[in-house]
C-alpha positions in Angstrom: 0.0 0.0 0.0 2.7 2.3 0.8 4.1 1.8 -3.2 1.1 2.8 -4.8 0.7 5.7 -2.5 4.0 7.2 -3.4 2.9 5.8 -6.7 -0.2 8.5 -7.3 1.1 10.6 -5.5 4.0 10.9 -8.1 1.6 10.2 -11.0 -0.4 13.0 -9.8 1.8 16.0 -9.4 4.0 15.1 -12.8 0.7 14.4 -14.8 1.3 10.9 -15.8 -0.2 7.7 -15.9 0.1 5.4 -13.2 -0.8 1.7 -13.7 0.2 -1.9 -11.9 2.9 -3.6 -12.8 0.1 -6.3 -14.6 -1.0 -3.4 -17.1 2.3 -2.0 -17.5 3.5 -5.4 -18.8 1.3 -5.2 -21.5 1.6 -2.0 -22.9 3.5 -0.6 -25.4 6.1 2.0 -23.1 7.2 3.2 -26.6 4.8 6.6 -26.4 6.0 7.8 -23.0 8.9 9.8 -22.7 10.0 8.5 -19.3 9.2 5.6 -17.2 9.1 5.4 -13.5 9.2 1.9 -11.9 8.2 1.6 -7.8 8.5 -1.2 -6.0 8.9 -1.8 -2.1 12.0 -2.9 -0.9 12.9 -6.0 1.5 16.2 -7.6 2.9 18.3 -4.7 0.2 16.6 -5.9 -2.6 14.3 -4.0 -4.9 10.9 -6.3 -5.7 10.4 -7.2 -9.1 13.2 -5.1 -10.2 14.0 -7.9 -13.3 11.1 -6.2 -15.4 12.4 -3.3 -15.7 15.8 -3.8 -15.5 15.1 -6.7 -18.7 14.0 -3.4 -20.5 16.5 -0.7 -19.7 18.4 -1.5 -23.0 14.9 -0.7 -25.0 14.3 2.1 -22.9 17.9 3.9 -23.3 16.3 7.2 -24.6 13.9 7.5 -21.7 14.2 9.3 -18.4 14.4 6.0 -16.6 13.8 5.9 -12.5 13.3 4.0 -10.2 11.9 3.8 -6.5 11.4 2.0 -3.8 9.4 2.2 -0.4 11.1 0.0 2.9 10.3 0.5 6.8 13.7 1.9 7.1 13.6 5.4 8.2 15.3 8.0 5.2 18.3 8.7 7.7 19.2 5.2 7.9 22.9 4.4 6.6 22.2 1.3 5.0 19.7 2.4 2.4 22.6 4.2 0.0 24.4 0.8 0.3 21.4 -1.5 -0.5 20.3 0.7 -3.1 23.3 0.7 -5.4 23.5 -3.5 -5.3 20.4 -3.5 -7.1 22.2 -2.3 -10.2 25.2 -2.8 -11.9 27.7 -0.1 -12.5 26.7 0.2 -16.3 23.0 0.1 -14.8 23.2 3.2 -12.9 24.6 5.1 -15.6 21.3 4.9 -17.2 18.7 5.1 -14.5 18.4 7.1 -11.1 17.7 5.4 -8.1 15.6 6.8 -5.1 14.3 5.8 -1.5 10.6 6.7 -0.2 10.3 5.6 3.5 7.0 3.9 4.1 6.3 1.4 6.8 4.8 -1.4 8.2 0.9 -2.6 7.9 0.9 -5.8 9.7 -2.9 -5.9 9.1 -2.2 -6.6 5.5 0.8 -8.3 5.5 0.3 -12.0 3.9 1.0 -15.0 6.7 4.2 -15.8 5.5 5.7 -12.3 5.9 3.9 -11.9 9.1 5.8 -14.6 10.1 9.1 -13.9 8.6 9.2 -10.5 10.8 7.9 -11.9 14.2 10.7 -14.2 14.1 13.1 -11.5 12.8 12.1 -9.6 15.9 12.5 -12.4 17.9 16.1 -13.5 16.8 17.0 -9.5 17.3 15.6 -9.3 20.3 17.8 -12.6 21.4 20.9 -11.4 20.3 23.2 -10.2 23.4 25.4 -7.4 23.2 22.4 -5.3 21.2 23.2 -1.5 19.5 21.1 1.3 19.8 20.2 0.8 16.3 19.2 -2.5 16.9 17.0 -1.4 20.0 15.6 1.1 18.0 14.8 -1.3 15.1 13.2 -3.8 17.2 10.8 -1.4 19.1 9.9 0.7 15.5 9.2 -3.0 13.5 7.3 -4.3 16.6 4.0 -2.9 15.6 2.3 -1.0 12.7 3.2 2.4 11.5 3.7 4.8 8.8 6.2 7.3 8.1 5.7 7.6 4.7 5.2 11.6 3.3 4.5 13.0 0.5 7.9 15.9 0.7 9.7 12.6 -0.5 8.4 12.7 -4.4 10.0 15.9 -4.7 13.5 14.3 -5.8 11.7 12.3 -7.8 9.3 15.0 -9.6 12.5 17.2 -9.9 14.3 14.3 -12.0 11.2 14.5 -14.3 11.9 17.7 -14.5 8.4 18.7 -12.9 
């Protein structure tokens, strides 16, 4: 949910279309004179990134970008890292990268991620010898929240030239 907020959000102040990832497949990118791709991010890695990253090469005369939306918040030091590992040097020459912080909806999380976080929390809160960041981490992934905001298109509208 946090995706396709940023998503219309984006679509809506640059005047563009915004469609699912199921449409976009399907249609004929040719007309458009850029492309954004969102996606949400987990574990470092950009979610369903091979799509558009498969048509980067056909897209070379686009403004290409892409974003994606984790529970991290904006300040932490591993986004920068995490972010460039999801392209290739050669990649990033031809696309720009950016990071929306969005949260955590437990309430619509599917089972298996549900589970996949309790028992991250679990094995952090285990661990002996914990840093701040870690605390910090484990009380802020704990429960729901949101810190997603719409002042974080405006790198992204300003590569659009918008």
């Amino acid at each position: 949910g946090f995706t396709k907020r940023y998503a219309q959000w984006i679509a809506k102040e640059a005047g563009a279309d915004c469609m699912e990832l199921a449409e976009a497949k399907k249609k004929d990118m040719g007309a458009y004179e850029g492309i954004v791709f969102g996606s949400w991010a987990c574990a470092g890695g950009i979610n369903k990134l091979g799509w558009f990253k498969g048509h980067m090469d056909a897209w070379a005369k686009k403004k290409l970008i892409v974003f994606c939306v984790g529970g991290s918040p904006m300040e932490s030091p591993e986004i920068e890292p995490a972010l460039k590992r999801n392209f290739k040097d050669s990649e990033r020459e031809k696309v720009q990268v950016f990071y929306c912080p969005g949260g955590f909806c437990y309430e619509k999380m599917p089972p298996a991620s549900k589970l996949m976080m309790k028992l991250f929390i679990k094995t952090l809160q285990a661990k002996k010898g914990k840093t701040k960041e870690e605390e910090e981490m484990i009380q802020m992934i704990s429960s729901s929240y949101d810190i997603s905001d719409k002042k974080y298109i405006a790198p992204i509208l300003e590569a659009l030239g918008k």
